[in-house]
C-alpha positions as CSV (number, residue, x, y, z in Angstrom):
1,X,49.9,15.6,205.4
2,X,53.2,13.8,205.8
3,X,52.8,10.0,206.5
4,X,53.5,8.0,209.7
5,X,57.3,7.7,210.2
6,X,58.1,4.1,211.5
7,X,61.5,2.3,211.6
8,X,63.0,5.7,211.8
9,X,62.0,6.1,207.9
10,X,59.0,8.2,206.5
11,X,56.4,6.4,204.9
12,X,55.0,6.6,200.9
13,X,52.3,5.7,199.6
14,X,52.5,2.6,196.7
15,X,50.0,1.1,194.7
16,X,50.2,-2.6,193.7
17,X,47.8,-5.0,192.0
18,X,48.0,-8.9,192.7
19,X,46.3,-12.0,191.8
20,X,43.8,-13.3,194.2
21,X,45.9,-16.0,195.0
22,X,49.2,-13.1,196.0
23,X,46.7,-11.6,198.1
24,X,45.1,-14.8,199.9
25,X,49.3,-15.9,200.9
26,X,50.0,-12.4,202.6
27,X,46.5,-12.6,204.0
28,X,47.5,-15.8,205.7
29,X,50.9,-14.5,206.4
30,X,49.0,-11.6,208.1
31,X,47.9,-13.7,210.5
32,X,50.6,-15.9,211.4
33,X,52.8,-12.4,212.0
34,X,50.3,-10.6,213.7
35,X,50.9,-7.9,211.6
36,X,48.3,-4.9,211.4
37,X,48.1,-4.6,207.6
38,X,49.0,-6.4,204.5
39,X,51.7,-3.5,204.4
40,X,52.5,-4.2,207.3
41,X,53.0,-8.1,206.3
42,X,55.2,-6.5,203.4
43,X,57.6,-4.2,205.4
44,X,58.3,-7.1,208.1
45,X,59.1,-9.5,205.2
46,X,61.5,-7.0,203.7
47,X,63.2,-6.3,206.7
48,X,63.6,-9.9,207.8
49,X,65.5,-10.3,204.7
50,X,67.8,-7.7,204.8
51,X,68.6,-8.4,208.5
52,X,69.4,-11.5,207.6
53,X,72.2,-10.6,205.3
């Protein structure tokens, strides 16, 4: 089953593992973004970064 296109870009699937403490910051971030996922938190991150060069 092909994943969720969003930003115009198909998705993949990506395994990670982080410290407790990595995964405590994005939780915060999380909620100070809004965002829907830890993912999510990820991909918004990224593309604030590129837009801004």
């Amino acid at each position: 089953m092909p994943r969720k296109k969003i930003y115009n870009e198909q998705k993949r699937r990506f395994t990670m593992t982080l410290t407790e403490t990595a995964i405590q910051w994005l939780e915060q971030k999380q909620v100070e973004l809004g965002a829907n996922s830890l993912s999510d938190v990820i991909e918004r991150m990224a593309r604030e970064k590129l837009d801004k060069k």
